[in-house]
C-alpha positions in Angstrom: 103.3 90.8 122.2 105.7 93.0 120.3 109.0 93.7 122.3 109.9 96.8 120.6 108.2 99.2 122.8 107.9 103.1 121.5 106.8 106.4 123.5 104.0 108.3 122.5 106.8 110.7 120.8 108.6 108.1 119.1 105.3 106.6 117.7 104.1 110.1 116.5 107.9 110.6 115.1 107.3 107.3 113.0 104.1 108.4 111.7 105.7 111.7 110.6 107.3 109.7 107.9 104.4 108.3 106.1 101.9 111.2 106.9 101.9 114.9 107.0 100.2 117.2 109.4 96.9 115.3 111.9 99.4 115.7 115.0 96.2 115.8 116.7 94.7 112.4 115.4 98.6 111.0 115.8 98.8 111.9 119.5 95.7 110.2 120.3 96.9 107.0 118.4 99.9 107.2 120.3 98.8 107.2 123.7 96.1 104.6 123.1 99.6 102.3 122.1 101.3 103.6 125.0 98.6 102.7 127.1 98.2 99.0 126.1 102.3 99.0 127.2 101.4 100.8 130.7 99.0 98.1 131.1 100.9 95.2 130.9 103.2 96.3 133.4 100.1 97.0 136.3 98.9 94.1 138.9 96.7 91.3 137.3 94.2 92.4 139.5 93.6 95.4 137.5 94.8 94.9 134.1 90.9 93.2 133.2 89.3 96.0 134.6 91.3 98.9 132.6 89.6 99.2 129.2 90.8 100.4 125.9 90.0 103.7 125.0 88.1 103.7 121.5 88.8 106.7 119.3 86.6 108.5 117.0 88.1 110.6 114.0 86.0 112.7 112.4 87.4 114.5 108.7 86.8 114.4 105.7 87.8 111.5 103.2 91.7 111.1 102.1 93.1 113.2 105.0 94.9 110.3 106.5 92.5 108.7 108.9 92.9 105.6 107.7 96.7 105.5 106.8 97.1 106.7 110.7 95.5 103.6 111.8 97.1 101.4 109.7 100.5 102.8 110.1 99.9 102.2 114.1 99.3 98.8 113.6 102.5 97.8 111.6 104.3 99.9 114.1 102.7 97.9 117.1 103.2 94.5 115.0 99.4 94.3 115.6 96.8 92.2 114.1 94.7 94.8 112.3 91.6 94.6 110.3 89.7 97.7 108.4 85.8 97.1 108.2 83.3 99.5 106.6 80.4 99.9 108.8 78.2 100.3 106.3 78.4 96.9 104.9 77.1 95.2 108.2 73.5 94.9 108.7 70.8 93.6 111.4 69.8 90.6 111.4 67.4 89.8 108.6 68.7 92.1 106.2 71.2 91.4 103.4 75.3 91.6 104.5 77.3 90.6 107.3 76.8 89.9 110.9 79.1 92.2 113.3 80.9 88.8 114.7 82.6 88.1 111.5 84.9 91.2 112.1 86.3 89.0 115.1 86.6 86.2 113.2 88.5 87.8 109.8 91.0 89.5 112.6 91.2 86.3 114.6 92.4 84.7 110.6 95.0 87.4 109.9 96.7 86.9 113.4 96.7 83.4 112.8 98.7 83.9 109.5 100.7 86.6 111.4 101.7 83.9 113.9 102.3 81.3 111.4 104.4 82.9 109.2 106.5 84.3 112.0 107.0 80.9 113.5 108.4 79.6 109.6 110.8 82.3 109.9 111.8 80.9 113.0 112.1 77.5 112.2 113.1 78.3 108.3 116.9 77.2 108.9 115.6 73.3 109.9 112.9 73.4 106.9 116.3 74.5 104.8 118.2 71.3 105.6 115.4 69.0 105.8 114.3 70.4 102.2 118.5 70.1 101.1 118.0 66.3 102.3 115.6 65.3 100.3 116.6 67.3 97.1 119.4 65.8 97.5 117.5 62.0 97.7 116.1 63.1 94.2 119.4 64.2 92.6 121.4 61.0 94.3 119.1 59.1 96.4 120.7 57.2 99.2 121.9 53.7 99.0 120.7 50.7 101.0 122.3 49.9 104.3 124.2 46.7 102.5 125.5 49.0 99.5 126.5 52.1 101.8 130.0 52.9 101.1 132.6 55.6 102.2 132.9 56.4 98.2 128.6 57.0 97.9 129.2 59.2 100.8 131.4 61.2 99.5 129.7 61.5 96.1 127.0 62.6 98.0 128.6 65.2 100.1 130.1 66.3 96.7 126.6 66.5 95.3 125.7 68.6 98.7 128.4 71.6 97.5 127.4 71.5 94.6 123.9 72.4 94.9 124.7 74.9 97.8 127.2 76.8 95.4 124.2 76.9 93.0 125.7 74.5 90.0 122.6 72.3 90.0 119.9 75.3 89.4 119.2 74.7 86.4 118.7 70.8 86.8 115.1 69.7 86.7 113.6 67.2 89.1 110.6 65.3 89.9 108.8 66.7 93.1 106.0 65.4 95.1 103.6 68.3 96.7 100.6 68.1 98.8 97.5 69.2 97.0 96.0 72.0 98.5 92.1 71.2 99.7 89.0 73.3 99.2 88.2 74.9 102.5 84.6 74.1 103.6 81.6 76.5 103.9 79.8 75.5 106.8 76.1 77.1 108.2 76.2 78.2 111.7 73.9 80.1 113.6 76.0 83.1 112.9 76.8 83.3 109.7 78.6 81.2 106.6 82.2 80.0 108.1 85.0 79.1 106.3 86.4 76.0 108.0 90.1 75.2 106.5 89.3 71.1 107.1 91.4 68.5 105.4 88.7 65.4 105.1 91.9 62.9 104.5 93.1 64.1 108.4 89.4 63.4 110.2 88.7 60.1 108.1 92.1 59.1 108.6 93.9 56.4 106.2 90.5 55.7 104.6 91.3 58.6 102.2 95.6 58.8 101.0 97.0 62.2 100.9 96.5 63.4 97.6 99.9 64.6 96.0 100.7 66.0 92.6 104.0 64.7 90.9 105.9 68.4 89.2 108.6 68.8 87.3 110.8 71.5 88.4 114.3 73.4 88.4 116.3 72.6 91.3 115.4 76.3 92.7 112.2 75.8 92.6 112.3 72.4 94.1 114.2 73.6 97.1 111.6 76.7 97.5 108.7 74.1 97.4 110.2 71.9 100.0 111.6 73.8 102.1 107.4 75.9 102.6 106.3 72.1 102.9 109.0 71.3 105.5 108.1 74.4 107.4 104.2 73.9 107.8 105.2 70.2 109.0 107.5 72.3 111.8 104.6 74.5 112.9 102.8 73.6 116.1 99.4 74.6 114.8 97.9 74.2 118.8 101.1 76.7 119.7 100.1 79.0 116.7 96.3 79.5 117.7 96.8 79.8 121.0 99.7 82.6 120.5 97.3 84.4 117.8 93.9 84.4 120.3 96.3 85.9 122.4 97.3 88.7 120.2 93.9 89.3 119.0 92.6 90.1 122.6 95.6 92.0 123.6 96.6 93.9 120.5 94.1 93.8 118.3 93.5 96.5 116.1 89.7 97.1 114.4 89.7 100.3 112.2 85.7 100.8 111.7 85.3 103.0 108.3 81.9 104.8 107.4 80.3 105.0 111.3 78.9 108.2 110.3 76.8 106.2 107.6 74.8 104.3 110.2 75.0 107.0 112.6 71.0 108.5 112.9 68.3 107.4 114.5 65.2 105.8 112.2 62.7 107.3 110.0 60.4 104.4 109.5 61.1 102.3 106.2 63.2 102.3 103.3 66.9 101.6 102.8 67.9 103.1 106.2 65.9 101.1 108.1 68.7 98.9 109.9 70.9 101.7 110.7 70.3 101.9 114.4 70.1 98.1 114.4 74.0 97.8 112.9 75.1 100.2 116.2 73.0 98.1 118.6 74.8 94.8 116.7 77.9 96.8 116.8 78.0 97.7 120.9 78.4 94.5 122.3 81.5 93.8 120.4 82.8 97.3 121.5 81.6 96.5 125.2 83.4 93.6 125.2 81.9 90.4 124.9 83.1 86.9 123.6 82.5 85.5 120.0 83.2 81.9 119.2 85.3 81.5 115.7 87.2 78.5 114.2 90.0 78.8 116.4 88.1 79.0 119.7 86.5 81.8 121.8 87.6 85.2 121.4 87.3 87.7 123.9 86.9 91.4 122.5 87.1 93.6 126.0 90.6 94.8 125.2 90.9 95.1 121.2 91.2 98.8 120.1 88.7 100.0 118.1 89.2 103.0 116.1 85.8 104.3 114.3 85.9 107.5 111.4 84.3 108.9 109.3 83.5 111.9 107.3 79.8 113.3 109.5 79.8 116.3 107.1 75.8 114.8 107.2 75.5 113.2 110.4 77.4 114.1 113.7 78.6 111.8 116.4 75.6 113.1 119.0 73.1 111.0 115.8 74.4 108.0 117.3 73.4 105.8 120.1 73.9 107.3 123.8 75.5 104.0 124.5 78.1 103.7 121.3 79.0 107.6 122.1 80.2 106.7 124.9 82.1 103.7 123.6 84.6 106.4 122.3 85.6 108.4 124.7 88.4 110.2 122.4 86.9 112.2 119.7 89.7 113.8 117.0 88.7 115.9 114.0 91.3 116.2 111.3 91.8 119.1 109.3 91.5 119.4 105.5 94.1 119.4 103.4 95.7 122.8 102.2 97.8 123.6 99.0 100.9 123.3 101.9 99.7 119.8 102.9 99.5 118.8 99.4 103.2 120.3 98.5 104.5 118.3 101.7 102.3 115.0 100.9 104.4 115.2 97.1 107.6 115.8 98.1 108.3 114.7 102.2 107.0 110.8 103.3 108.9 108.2 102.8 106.5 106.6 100.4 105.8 110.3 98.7 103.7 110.1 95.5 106.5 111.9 93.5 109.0 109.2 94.4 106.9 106.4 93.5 106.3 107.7 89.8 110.4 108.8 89.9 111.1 105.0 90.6 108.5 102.9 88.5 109.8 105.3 85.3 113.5 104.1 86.2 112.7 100.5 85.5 112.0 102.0 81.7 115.5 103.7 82.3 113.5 106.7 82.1 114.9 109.9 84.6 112.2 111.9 85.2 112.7 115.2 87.0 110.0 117.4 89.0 111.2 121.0 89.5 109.8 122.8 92.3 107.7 124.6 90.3 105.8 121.4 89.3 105.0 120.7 92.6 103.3 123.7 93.6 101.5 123.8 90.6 100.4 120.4 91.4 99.3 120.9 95.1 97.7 124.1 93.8 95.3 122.1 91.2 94.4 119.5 93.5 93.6 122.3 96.2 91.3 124.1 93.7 89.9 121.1 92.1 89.0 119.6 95.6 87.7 123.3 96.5 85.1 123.5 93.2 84.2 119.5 93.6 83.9 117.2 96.0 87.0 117.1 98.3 88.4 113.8 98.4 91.5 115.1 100.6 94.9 113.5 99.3 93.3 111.0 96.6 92.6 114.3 94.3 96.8 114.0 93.6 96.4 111.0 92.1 93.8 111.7 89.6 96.7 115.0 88.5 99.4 113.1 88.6 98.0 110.3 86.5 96.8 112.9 83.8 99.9 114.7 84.0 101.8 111.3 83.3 99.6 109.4 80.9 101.6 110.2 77.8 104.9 109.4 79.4 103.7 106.2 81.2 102.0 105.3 77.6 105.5 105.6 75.2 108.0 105.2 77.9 109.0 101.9 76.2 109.7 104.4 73.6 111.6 106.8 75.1 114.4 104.7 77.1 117.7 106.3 78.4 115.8 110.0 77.9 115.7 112.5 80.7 112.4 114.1 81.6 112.0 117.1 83.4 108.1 117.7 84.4 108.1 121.6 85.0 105.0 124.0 85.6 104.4 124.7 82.0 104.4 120.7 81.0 101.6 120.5 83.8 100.0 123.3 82.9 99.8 122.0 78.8 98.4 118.8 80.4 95.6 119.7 82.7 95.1 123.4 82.7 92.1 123.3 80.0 90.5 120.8 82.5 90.8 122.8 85.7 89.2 125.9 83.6 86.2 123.9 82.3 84.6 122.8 85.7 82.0 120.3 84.2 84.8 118.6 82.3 86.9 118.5 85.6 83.8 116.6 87.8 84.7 113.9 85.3 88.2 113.8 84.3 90.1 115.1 87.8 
């Protein structure tokens, strides 16, 4: 579990900084994290019986509902894992069964746990990888020619390569070959099993190893990854990431609204209602058997949303309705929203194109001006269109750049200052012609 432990005020201050407005939808998310907090600390006695409480958001698409969710999870150091609803199916029909969400999350803790342990143990990989770089550069001599002057020349060798002087030395390095993970049939699907055959049929089979040649750098970055999975307790691993699954797992459920509706006989919607019958269990809570052993789902947070400008959340199942007790709608996105989403998160669209144009030592400037002009295109485009939310700034900004972005390795050490006029030159003969705009923006 994570130690780092926000309030609900705290975690709704942190997602201020990637996403504007939704305090609603950030409140919820909030308390649902507190809560998993709260009820570590009540008697074992009752900590089963509390359940998570599932939220619903409901708004239309690129207002954030995803971002929130995601946001949350890297906050909460969460396994998280975003599914679209729409792509599972009931049985007997062509996608995927509901179980493999369990099992893809179960996978990404795994890795979580894993790589987190290799930090851990990174400082013994180091020295056991320095060891045998060293044993390539000046391998050791036998026990009846050890001397106090190979010693030395050794230890001399060692300072070397940690002030970096051998780096640009090539050696000869020895690497496991990576094998094939198998597809296997079970009842419930295709499963990837990540089975080395050379481990189960023992020394019948030698571990296959590739000979590279290879900079010293490289050679130390090699050996020291191999080192590290050698550290890892794989049994210490799985067991810490089944664990993390069932108490802070995160499923963010996209598109619920798209199997949401009860049947009209045949044709393409006809396994619909089956997906949320498929899809209830796992929200009940029930236990699904993976690679790594049986996962219990009673306390992973599910998060459904979608858009329901068709359907509303009343179309589906009784039971699944009342599998998400909180229900959040989030607002569209004004010309203000759109002015705040350019300039204000830490991650802000403006700031990204600011920085990826520096690398072509390349200033460029957006003056005030250009921003409103921007958030009021995207709100009028999104208005005469179909609103895609916060998405409908990329299309602009992309327009608005695409001549810059093409010559910039023309135009290095200029500096560019993108005003309302330049934007206005760019795009405003698209905004005008409203077919032309369902294509271009």
């Amino acid at each position: 579990m994570n130690p780092t432990f926000f309030t609900p005020r705290e975690i709704v201050s942190e997602l201020d900084k990637y996403i504007v407005g939704q305090n609603k939808a950030k409140r919820s998310v909030a308390i649902a994290l507190r809560n998993r907090w709260r009820r570590q600390r009540v008697s074992p006695e009752l900590r089963d019986e509390i359940a998570p409480k599932n939220i619903l958001m409901m708004g239309p698409t690129g207002v954030g509902k995803t971002e929130i969710a995601r946001r949350l999870a890297k906050l909460a150091q969460a396994p998280f894992l975003k599914v679209e609803a729409s792509k599972f199916t009931e049985v007997g029909y062509v996608g995927r069964d509901v179980e493999s969400m369990i099992r893809d999350l179960t996978d990404i803790a795994v890795k979580m746990v894993t790589d987190g342990e290799k930090q851990t143990l990174r400082a013994k990989a180091e020295e056991m990888a320095e060891e045998r770089v060293l044993d390539l550069l000046y391998p050791r001599a036998g026990a009846d020619e050890a001397s106090e002057g190979t010693d030395d020349t050794r230890e001399k060798m060692r300072k070397l390569l940690r002030d970096g002087k051998l780096n640009e030395r090539l050696v000869d390095v020895e690497v496991n070959t990576k094998n094939l993970p198998i597809q296997v049939f079970t009842p419930s699907g295709i499963e990837e099993m990540d089975v080395n055959i050379s481990d189960m049929l023992g020394s019948l089979f030698p571990k296959r190893t590739k000979k590279r040649k290879v900079k010293v750098t490289e050679a130390m970055d090699l050996l020291v990854q191999e080192e590290a999975n050698k550290l890892v307790d794989m049994d210490k691993v799985v067991k810490l990431a089944v664990e993390r699954v069932e108490q802070s797992g995160i499923i963010f459920i996209d598109e619920i609204d798209k199997v949401a509706g009860r049947e009209s006989g045949g044709g393409p919607d006809v396994s619909r209602e089956g997906v949320q019958r498929d899809l209830l269990p796992i929200i009940e809570g029930c236990t699904v058997n993976t690679k790594h052993g049986m996962v219990r789902t009673d306390h992973i947070l599910f998060i459904g949303a979608g858009a329901f400008h068709v359907s509303k959340p009343s179309d589906l199942i009784p039971e699944l309705q009342g599998r998400f007790p909180i229900r959040v709608e989030l607002d569209p996105l004004t010309k203000e929203d759109f002015v705040l989403i350019l300039r204000e998160p830490k991650n802000a669209l403006v700031k990204q194109y600011v920085e990826l144009l520096k690398t072509e030592e390349i200033e460029l400037v957006f003056t005030e001006d250009a921003i409103c002009e921007l958030a009021e295109i995207a709100a009028s485009v999104n208005e005469s269109t179909e609103n895609i939310g916060a998405r409908r700034l990329y299309t602009i900004l992309e327009k608005t750049l695409d001549e810059i972005s093409f010559n910039a390795p023309d135009l290095s050490k200029e500096k560019l200052v993108i005003d309302a006029v330049y934007i206005r030159e760019k795009i405003a003969d698209i905004v005008k012609d409203k077919d032309l705009s369902r294509y271009i923006l």
